[in-house]
Legacy VTK file of the C-alpha trace (Angstrom):
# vtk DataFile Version 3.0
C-alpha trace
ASCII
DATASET POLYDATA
POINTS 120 float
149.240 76.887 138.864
146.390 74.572 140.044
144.907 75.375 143.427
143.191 72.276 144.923
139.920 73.383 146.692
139.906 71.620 150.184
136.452 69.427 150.146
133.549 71.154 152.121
131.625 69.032 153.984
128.312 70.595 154.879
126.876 70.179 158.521
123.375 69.433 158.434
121.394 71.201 161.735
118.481 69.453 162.726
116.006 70.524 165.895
114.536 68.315 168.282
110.685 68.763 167.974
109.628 69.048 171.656
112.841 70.441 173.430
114.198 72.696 170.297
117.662 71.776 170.763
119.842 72.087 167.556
122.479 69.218 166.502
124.480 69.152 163.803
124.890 66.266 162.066
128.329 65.022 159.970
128.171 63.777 156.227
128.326 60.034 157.720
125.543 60.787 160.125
123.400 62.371 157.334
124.114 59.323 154.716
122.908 56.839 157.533
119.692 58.956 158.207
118.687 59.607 154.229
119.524 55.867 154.206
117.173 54.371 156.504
114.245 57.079 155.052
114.910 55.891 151.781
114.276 52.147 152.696
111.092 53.018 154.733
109.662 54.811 151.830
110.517 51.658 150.026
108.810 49.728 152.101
105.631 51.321 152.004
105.804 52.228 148.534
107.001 49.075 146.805
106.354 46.447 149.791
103.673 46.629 152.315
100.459 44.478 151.554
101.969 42.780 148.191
102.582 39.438 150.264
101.435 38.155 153.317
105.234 38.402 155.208
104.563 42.097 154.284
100.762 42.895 155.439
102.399 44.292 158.917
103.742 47.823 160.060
107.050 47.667 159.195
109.327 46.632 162.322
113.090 47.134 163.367
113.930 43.814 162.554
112.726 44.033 159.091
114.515 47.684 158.679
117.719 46.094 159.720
117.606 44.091 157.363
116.530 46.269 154.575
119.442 48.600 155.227
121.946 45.954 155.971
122.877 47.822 159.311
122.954 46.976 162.596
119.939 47.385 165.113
122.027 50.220 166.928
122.681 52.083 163.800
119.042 51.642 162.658
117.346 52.896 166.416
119.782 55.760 166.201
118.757 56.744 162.535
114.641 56.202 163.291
114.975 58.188 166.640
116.379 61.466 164.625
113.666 60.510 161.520
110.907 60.483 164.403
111.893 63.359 166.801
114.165 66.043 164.647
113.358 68.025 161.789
115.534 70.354 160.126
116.697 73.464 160.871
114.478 76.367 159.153
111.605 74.182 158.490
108.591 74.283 160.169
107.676 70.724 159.231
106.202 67.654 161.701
108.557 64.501 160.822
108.039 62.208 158.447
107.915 59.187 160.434
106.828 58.212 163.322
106.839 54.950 165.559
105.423 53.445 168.746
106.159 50.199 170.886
103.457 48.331 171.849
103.381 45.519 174.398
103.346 41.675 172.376
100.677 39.643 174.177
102.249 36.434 175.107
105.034 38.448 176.453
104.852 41.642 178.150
108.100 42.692 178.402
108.763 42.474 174.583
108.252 45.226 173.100
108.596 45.222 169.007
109.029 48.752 167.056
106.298 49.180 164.644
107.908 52.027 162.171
105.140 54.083 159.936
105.350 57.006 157.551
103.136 59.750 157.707
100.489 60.129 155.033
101.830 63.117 152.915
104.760 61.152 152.005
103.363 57.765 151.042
LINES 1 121
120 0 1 2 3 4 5 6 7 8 9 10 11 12 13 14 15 16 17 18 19 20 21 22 23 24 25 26 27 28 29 30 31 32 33 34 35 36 37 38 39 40 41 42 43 44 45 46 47 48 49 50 51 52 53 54 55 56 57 58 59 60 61 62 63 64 65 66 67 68 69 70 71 72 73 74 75 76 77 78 79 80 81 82 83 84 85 86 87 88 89 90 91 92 93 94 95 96 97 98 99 100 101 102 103 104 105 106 107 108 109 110 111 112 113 114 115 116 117 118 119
């Protein structure tokens, strides 16, 4: 007879950097997050400084539209990229971000998304 082997699905764990609390992630969760790092690599590989529309840090805005997700999904993804690394490595995280207040308008705040040197 044929046994059918139920599918495994793998939990990724991933630790906060400051607070060393461990998460585990679902398949779904991990797709999303290896998503949105693949399309900031992208960016900076392929991208930045080829045209003038592309001379800046790369923002939310442009990431959401990269990915073809939502802004929710996107934040979500970048804030695990940013602040988690995972579990058994000893790594800093690959990218990092900061907000910084627009000058006309001080309550806007854009993302501006970089990745760290090693991986460029």
């Amino acid at each position: 007879m044929c046994q059918i082997q139920p599918e495994v699905k793998l939990m990724q764990r991933r630790i906060w950097v400051k607070s060393g609390v461990v998460e585990d992630l679902d398949l779904k969760q991990q797709r999303l997050i290896d998503h949105v790092h693949e399309k900031i690599v992208f960016y900076y590989r392929e991208l930045h400084r080829t045209r003038p529309c592309y001379q800046y840090p790369l923002s939310l805005s442009r990431l959401m539209r990269l990915t073809k997700r939502s802004g929710h999904a996107v934040a979500t993804a970048l804030r695990y990229l940013a602040n988690t690394v995972p579990a058994g490595t000893g790594e800093t995280p690959t990218v990092f971000y900061d907000r910084q207040s627009a000058t006309k308008n001080k309550s806007h705040r854009p993302y501006r998304i970089f990745l760290r040197k090693k991986y460029v």
